[in-house]
N, C-alpha and C positions, 0 to 999 in steps of 0.2 A: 442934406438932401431930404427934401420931403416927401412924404406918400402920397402914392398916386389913387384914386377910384377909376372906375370904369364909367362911360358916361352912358351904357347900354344898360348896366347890371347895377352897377353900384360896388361894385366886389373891391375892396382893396388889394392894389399889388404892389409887389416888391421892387425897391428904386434901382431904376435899369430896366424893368420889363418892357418890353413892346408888344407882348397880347395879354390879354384878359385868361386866365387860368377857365371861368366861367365858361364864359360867350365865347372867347376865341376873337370878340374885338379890336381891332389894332388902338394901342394905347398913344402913341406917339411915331412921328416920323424923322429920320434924321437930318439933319440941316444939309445936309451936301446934294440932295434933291434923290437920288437913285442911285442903288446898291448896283454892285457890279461885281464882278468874281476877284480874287485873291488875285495880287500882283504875278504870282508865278502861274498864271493861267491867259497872261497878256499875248503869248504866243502861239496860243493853239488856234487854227484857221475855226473862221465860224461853220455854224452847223449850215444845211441845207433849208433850202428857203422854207419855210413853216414848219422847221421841228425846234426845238430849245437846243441851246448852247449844249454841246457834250462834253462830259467831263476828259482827260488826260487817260483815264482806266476804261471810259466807254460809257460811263454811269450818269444820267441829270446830277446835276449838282443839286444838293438839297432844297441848300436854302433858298432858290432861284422859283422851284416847283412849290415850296411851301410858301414862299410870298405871291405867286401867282394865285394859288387855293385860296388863302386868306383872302386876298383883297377882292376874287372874286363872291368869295361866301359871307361877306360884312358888306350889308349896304348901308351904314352910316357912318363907314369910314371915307375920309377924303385923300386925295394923292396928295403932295407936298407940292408946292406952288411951280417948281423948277420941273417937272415931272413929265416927260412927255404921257399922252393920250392913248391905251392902247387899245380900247374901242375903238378909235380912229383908224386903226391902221389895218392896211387889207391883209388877208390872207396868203396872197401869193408875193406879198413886197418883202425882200430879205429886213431883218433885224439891223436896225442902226447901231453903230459902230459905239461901243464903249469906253471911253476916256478911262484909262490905266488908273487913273488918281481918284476915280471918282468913292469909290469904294473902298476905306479903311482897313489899314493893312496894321493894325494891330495884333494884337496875341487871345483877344477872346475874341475873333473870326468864328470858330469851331462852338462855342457857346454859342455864338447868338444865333448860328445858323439853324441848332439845334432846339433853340426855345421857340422857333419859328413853326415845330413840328407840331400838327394838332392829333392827335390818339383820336382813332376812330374807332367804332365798336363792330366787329361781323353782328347782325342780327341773326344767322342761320350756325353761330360756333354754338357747339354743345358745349353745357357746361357741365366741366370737370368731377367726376363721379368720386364724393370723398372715401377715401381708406378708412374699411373699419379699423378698432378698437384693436382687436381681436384676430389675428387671422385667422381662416378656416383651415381646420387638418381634418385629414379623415379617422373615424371614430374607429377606436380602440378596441381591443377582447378583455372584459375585465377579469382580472386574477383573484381566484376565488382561494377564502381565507381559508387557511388550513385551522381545524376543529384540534380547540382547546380542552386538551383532556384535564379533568380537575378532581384528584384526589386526595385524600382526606390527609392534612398536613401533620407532621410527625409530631407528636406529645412531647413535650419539655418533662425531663426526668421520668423516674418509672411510676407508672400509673399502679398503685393497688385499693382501688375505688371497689363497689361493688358490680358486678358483671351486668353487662346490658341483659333482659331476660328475650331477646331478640334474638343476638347474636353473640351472646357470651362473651361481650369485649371490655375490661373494667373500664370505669368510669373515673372520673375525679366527682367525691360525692359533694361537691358545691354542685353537679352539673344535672339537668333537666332533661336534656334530650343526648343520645350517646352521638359521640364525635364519630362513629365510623358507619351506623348506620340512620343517624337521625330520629329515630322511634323514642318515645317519652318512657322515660327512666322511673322505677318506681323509688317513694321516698325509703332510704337504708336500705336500699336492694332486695326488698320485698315486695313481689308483684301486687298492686293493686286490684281492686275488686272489679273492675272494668279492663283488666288485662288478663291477655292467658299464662296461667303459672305453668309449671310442670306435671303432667297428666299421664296416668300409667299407658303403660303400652300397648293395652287394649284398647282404650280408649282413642287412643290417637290412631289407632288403627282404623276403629268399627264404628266411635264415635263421631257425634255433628261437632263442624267447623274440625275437622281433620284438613281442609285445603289450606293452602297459602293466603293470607289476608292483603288482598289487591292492596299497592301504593298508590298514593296519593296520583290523580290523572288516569289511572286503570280502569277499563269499565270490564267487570266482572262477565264472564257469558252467563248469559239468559238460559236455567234448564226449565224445559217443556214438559209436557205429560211421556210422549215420546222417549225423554231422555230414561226418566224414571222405569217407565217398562222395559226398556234395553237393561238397566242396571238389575232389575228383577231376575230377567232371564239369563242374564250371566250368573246372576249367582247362585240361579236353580242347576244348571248346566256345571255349574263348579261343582254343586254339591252331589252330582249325581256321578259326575267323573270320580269322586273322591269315594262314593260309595262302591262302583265298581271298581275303583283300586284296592279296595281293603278285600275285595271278594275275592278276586281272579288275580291279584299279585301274585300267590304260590306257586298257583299250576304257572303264572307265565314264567317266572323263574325254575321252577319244573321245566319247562317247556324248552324254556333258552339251555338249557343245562343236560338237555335228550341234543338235543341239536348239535352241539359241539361234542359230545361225550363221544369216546369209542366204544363202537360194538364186542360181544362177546358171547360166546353160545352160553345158554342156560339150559340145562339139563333138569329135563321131569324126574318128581321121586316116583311115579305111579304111572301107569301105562292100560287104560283098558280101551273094548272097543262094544260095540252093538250085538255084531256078529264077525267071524271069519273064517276064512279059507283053508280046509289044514295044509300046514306047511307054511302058512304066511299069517303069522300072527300080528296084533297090533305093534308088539315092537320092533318089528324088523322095519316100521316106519319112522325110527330115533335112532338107529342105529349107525348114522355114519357112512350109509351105504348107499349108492344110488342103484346099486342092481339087484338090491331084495327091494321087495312092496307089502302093501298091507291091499285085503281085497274081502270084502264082506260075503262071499260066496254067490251070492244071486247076480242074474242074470238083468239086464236091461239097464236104466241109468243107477240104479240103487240109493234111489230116493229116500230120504230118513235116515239110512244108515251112520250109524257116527262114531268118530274116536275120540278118547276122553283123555286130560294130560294132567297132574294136580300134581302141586308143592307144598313140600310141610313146612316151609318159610314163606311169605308173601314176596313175590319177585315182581320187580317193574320190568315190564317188557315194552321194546321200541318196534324191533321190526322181525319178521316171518319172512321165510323163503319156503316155497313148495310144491318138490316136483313130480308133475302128475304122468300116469303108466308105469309101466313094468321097468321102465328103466331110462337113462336117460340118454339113449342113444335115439336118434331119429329114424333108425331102421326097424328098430320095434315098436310106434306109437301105435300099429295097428293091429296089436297083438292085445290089446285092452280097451276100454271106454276111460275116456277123460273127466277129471271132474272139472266142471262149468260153475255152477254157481256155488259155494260154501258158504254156511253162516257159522259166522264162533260166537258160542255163548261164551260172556266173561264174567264169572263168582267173585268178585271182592272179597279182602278176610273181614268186612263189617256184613257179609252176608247178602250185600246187594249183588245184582245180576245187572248186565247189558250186553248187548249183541253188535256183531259187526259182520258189513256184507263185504264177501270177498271175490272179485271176479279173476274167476284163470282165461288164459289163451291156451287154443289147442296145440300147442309147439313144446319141444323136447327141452329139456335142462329143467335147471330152476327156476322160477319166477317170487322175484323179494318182493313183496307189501309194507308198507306200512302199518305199524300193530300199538303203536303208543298206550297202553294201557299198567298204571301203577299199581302196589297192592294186591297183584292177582294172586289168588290159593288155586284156584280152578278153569283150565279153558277146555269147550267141547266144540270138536267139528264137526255139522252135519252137512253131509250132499242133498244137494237138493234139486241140481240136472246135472248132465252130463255130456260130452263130445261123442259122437260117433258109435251112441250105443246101441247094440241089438239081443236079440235071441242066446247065443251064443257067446257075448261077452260080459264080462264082472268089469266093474271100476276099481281101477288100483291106484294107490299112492307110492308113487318110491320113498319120496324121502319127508319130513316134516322137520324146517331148522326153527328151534325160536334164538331170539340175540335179544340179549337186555346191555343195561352198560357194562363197564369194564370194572375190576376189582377196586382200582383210585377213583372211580367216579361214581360209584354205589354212595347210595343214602345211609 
């Protein structure tokens, strides 16, 4: 069999085709004049007057619609000589009747009906949106890397190199810089002249470049004029705290040491006064007694008048109690004038003197003071006013106590 062309296109086709692959051309007609349906289609009644034969399932038969399209959309194909006209024929005339034989009842019925079909294109089909590469997922939390700690890897056998001048850690004396802290090694573990050796303890104390020497990447802080005067005045302020410590440490230890210590009477060797009263001398105001007094004989507050106490050992004294009138009951305070204001003079055993002001309340008993004073040989009490004085009354002291420390807490 030989190959056929197309006499529209020129396309060669395959022996047996009856359309042009191209054009859609009919290539050839078959000799038996018109195609007609499959012998087992001989018995279905025909369709109604101007529709096409229907198929046994409901359906146009194919190849019947696609030979009708074809021969309608090729004008330069011709019908076969046997063929009736079907331009000629009207609309409303039923279909002529199909001779059973006319139409090949072979086994490739179903091919040829099907090569008969022309593929038409939609102009309005979208095309086909290709699939990425790739699909899209939605984006992740990245997992942050856990920090690589990296220290200084353990020395094969025992190191007895010379010592970093750094950090005191021997070296292998092949080596340059120390394995533990990276600082440059002097040659035979002798600091170099561009290193710092070992500096007394002054020096590293009071002396320059006493700070840590910034690492490599450290930016050192910047000092100002500012900084410099702050460091001035602290060390004036050091040095002046240190001078009043060397002064005044004694008495505060002194001091801390009254505080805590137990009280104890200390008894005068000597007992005199200014003037007195007979019958009430200066010592019946040491004696122990709240219902004898001491009274300078005159009348009104008895201004100046004084009594005088002295030791032939130098005694520290902490605190005085001293109770003023005739006695220390409160049914007598008006049987005398009060002493109001007292000053004591105090003699030191180096011969110095100083005084202290003492105020009383006009009320019955004792009244304690505070009397801190160490080293005393000599104390004097002058009046110098008075409570409730007149015409007719003297000032009198009942009692006068002094207290120093106690016999285990004596200097």
């Amino acid at each position: 069999m030989t190959t056929q062309e197309c006499g529209e296109c020129r396309t060669r086709a395959e022996p047996g085709q009856s359309f042009c692959d191209a054009c859609g051309a009919v290539l050839r007609w078959d000799p038996a004049g018109r195609r007609t349906s499959p012998p087992a289609a001989a018995n279905v009644p025909p369709a109604p007057s101007g529709l096409p034969e229907s198929h046994p399932s409901g359906a146009v038969p194919e190849h019947t619609v696609n030979r009708d399209r074809a021969v309608g959309t090729t004008g330069a194909s011709r019908p076969a000589p046997n063929a009736p006209d079907l331009a000629d024929t009207a609309p409303g005339t039923p279909p002529l009747p199909t001779p059973p034989d006319s139409f090949p009842s072979d086994g490739h019925t179903a091919d040829r009906a099907r090569s008969l079909v022309v593929p038409v294109t939609d102009p309005d089909a979208t095309p086909p949106v290709p699939l990425p590469a790739v699909a899209p997922v939605l984006p992740g939390r990245p997992d942050t890397d856990r920090p690589l700690v990296r220290a200084p890897g353990p020395q094969q056998g025992t190191v007895h190199g010379p010592p970093c001048p750094w950090c005191t850690t021997p070296n292998q004396p092949d080596r340059h810089f120390c394995h533990h802290c990276a600082m440059p090694l002097a040659e035979n573990g002798a600091p170099s002249p561009g290193q710092p050796g070992p500096r007394p303890w002054w020096r590293r104390l009071l002396g320059p470049g006493r700070h840590e020497t910034p690492w490599a990447g450290d930016r050192p802080r910047l000092r100002g004029a500012f900084d410099r005067i702050g460091t001035w005045i602290t060390a004036a302020l050091a040095v002046a705290l240190l001078i009043l410590g060397v002064l005044y440490v004694p008495d505060g230890i002194q001091a801390t040491r009254d505080h805590f210590a137990e009280r104890a009477p200390v008894v005068p060797d000597a007992i005199r006064a200014s003037r007195s009263y007979p019958g009430h001398g200066p010592k019946l105001a040491f004696d122990k007694l709240n219902n004898t007094w001491w009274g300078p004989g005159v009348s009104q507050s008895g201004q100046g008048e004084w009594i005088e106490v002295s030791f032939a050992h130098p005694a520290r004294l902490l605190d005085l109690i001293i109770t003023p009138g005739v006695s220390a009951r409160a049914d007598q305070l008006d049987k005398s004038a009060l002493p109001h204001r007292v000053k004591a003079t105090i003699t030191t055993k180096d011969g110095g003197t100083m005084t202290r002001e003492l105020t009383l309340d006009p009320g019955a008993g004792g009244q304690r003071r505070a009397f801190p004073v160490g080293e005393v040989t000599r104390v004097r009490f002058t009046i110098e006013s008075a409570h409730a004085a007149s015409a007719d009354k003297q000032v009198a002291i009942a009692e006068i106590e002094l207290f120093g420390r106690s016999g285990g807490d004596q200097s």
